[in-house]
KETOR-353321 format. One line per field, with one value per atom (N, C-alpha, C): residue number from 0; residue in one letter; atom name; z, x, y. Coordinates in Angstrom, 2 decimals, m for minus. Atoms other than C-alpha are relative to their C-alpha. Example, Ala and Ser with C-alpha at 12.3 -4.5 7.8 and 13.67 -1.06 7.14 Angstrom:
BEGIN
resi 0:0:0:1:1:1 .
resn a:a:a:s:s:s .
name N:CA:C:N:CA:C .
z 0.00:7.80:0.00:m0.06:7.14:0.73 .
x 0.89:12.30:0.90:m0.82:13.67:m0.77 .
y m1.19:m4.50:1.20:m1.19:m1.06:1.09 .
This chain:
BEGIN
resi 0:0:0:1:1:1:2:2:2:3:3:3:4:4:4:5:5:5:6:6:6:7:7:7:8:8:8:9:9:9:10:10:10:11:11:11:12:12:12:13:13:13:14:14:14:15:15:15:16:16:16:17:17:17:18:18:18:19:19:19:20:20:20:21:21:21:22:22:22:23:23:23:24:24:24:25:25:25:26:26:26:27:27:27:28:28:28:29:29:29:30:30:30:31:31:31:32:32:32:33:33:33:34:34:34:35:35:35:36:36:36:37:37:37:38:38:38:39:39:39:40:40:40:41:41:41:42:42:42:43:43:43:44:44:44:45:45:45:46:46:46:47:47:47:48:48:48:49:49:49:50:50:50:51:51:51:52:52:52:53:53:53:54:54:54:55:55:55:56:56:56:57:57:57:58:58:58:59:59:59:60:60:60:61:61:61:62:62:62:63:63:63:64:64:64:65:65:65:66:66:66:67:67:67:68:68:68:69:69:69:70:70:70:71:71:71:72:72:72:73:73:73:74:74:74:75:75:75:76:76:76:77:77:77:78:78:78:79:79:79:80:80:80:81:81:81:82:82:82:83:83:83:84:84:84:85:85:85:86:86:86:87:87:87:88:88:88:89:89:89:90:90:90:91:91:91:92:92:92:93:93:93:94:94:94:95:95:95:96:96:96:97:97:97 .
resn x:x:x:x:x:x:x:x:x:x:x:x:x:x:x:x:x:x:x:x:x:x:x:x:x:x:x:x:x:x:x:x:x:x:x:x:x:x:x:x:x:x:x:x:x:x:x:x:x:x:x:x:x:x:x:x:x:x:x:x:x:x:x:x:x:x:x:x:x:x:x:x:x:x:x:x:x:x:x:x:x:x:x:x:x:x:x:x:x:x:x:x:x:x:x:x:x:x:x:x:x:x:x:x:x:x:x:x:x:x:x:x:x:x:x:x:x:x:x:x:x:x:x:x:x:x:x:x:x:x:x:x:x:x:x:x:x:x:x:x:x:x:x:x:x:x:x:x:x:x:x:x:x:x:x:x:x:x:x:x:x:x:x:x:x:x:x:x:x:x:x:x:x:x:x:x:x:x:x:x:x:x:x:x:x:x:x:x:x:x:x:x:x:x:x:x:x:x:x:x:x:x:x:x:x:x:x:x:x:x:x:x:x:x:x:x:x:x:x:x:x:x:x:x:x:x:x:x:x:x:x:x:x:x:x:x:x:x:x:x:x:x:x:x:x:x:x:x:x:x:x:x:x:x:x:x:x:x:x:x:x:x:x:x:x:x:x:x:x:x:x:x:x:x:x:x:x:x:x:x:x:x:x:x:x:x:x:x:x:x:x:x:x:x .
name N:CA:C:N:CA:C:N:CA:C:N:CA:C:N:CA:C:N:CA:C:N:CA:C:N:CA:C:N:CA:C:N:CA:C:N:CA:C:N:CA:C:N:CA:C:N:CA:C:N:CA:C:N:CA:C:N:CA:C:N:CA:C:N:CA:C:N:CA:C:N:CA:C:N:CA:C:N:CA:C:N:CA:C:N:CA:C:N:CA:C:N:CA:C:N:CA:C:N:CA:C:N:CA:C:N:CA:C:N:CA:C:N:CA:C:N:CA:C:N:CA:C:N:CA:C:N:CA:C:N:CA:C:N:CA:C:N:CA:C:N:CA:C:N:CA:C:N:CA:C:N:CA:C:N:CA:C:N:CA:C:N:CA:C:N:CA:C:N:CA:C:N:CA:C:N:CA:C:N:CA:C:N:CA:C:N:CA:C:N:CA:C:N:CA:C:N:CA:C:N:CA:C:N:CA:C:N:CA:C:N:CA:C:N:CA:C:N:CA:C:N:CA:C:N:CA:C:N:CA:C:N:CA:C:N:CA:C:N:CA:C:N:CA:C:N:CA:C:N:CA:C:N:CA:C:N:CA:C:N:CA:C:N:CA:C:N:CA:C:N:CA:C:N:CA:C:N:CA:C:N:CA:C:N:CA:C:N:CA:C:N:CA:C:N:CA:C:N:CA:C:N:CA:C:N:CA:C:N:CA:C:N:CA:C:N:CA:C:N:CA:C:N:CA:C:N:CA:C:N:CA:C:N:CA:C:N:CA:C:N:CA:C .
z 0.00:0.00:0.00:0.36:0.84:m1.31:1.12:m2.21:m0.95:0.81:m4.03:m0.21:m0.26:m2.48:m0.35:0.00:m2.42:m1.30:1.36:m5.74:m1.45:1.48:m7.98:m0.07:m0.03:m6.79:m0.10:0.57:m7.61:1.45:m1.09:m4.32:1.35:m1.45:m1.96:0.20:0.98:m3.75:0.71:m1.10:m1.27:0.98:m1.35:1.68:0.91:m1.02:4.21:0.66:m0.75:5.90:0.76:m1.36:8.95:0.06:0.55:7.81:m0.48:0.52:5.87:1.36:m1.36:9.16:1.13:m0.51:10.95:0.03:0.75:8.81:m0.01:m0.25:9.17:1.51:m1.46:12.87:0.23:m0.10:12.62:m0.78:0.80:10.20:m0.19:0.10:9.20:m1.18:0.58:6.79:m0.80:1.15:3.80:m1.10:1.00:1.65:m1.35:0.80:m1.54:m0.72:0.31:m1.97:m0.87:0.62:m4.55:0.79:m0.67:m3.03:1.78:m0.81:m0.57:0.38:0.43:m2.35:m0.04:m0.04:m1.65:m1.33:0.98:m4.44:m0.14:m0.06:m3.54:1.69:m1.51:m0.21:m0.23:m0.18:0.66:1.77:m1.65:4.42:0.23:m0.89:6.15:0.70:m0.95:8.42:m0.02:m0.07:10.32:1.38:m1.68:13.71:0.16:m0.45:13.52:0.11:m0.19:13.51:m1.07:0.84:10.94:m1.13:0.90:8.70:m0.11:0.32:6.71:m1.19:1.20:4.48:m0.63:0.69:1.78:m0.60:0.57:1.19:m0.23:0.28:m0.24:m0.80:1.08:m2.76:m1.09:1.18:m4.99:m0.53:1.00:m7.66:m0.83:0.28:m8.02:m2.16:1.42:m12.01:m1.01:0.80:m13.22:0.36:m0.15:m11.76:0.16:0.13:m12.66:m0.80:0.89:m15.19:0.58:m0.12:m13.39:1.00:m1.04:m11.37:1.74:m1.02:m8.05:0.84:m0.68:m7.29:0.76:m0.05:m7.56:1.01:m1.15:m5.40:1.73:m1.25:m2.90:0.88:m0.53:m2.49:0.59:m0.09:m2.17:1.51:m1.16:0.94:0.74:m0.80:2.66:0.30:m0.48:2.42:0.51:m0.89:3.78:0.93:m1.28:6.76:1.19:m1.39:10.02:0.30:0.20:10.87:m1.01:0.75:7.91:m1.01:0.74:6.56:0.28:m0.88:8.64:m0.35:0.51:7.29:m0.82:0.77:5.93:m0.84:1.16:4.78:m0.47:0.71:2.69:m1.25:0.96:1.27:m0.51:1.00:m1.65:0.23:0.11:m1.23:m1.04:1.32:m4.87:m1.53:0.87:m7.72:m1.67:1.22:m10.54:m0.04:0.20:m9.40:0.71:m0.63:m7.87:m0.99:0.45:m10.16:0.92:m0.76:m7.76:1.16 .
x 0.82:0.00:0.86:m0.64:2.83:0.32:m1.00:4.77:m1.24:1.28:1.53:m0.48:0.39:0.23:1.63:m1.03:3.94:0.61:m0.40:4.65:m0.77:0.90:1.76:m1.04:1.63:m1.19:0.36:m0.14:m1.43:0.07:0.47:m2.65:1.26:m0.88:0.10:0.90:m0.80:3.01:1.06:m0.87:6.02:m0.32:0.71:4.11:1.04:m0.56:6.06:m0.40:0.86:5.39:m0.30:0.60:5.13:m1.30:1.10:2.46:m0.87:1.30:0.62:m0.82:m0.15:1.31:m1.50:1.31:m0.54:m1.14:1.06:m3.34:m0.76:0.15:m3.89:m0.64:0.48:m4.50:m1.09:1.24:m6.67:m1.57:1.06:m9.33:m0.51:0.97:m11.57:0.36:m0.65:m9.69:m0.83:0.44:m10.68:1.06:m0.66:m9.30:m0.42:0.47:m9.52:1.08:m0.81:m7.68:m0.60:0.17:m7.46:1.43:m1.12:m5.96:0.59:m0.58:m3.70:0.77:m0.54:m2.53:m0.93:1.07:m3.82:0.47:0.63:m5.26:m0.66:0.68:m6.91:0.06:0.06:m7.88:m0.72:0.54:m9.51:m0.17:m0.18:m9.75:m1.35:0.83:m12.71:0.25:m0.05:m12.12:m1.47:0.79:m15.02:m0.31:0.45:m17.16:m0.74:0.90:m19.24:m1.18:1.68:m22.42:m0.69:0.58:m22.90:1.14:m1.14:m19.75:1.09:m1.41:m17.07:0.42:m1.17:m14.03:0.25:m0.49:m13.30:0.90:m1.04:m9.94:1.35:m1.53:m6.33:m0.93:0.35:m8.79:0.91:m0.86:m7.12:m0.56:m0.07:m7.11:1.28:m1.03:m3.88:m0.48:0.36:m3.59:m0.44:m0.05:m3.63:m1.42:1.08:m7.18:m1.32:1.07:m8.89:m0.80:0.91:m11.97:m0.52:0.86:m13.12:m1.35:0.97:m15.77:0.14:m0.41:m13.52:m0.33:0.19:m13.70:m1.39:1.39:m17.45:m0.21:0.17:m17.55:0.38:m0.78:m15.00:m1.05:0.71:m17.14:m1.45:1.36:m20.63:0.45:m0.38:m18.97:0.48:m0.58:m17.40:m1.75:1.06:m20.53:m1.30:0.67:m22.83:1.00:m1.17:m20.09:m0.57:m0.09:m21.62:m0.65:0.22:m22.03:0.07:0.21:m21.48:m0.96:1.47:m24.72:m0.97:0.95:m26.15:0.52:m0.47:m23.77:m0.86:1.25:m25.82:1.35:m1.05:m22.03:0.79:m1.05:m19.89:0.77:m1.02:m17.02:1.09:m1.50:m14.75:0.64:m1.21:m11.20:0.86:m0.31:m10.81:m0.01:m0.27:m10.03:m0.96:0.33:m10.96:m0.78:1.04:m13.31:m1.10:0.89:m16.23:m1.33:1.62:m18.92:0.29:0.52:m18.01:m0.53 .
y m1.18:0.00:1.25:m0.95:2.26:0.23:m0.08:1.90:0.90:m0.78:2.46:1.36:m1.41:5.77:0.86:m0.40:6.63:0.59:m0.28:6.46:m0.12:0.31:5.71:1.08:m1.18:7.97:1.10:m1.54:11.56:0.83:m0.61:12.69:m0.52:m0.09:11.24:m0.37:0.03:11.00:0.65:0.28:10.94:m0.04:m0.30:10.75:m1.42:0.72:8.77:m1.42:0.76:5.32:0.39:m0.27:6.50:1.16:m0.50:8.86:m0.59:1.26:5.77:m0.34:1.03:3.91:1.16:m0.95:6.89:m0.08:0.20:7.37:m0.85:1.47:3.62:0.01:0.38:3.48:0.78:m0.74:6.51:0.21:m0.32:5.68:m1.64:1.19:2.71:m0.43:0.10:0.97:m1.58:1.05:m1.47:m0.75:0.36:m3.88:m0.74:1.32:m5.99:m0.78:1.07:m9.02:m1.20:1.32:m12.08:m0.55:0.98:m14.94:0.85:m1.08:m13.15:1.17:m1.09:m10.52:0.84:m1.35:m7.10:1.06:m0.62:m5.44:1.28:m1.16:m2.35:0.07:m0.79:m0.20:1.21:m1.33:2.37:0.77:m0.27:4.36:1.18:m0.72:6.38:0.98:m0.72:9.22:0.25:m0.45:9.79:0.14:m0.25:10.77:m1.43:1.52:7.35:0.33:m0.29:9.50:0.83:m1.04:11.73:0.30:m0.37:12.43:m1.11:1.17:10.26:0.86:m0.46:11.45:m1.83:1.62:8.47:0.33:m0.56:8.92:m1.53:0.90:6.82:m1.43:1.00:4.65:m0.20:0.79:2.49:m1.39:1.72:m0.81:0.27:m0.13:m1.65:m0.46:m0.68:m0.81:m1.54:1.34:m4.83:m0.47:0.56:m5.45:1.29:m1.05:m1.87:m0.52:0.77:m2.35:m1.24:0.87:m5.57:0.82:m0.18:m3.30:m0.26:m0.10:m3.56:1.35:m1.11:0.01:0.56:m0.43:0.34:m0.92:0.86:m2.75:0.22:m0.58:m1.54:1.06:m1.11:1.61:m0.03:0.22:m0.16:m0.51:0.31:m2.01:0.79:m1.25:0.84:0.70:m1.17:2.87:m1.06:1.27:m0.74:m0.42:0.96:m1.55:0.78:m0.86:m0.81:1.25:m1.93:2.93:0.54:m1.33:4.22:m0.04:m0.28:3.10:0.90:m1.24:6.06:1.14:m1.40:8.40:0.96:m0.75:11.33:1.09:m0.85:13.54:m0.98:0.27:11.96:0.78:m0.91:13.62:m0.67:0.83:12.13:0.80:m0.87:13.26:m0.28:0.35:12.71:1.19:m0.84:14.78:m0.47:0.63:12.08:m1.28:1.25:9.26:0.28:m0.28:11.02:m0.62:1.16:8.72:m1.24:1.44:5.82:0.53 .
């Protein structure tokens, strides 16, 4: 995931592990794996009652087009609390149709 955000994504593009690592502990975190290789992610910031940020989405670039992303995003926004969410805010520049 580092390497990924680190060097592939637009948005966070030297960002530090220990900043991933951060980020990670503080948010509600998702994955998608074949086999046991991770394939995508995505992370939450939110209050648990009313507001979520959906931010550091990804499909790593060899399994985009199968409809992962759209999937990813249907589960994040059905997990728990944040089916009650009433704000959601993409922190996205270029995939705000998922």
């Amino acid at each position: 995931m580092h390497d990924y955000l680190s060097s592939e994504s637009y948005w966070a593009k030297g960002r530090s592990i220990d900043v991933v690592r951060k980020s990670i502990e503080h948010s509600v975190c998702f994955g998608v794996y074949k086999a046991e290789k991770q394939v995508g992610f995505g992370r939450v910031v939110t209050d648990y009652a009313t507001f979520a940020c959906l931010c550091d989405v990804f499909i790593m670039d060899a399994y985009r087009g199968l409809g992962l992303g759209k999937w990813l995003i249907e589960c994040v926004a059905g997990f728990g609390t944040m089916s009650n969410m009433k704000i959601w805010i993409p922190a996205t520049e270029d995939a705000h149709e998922l």
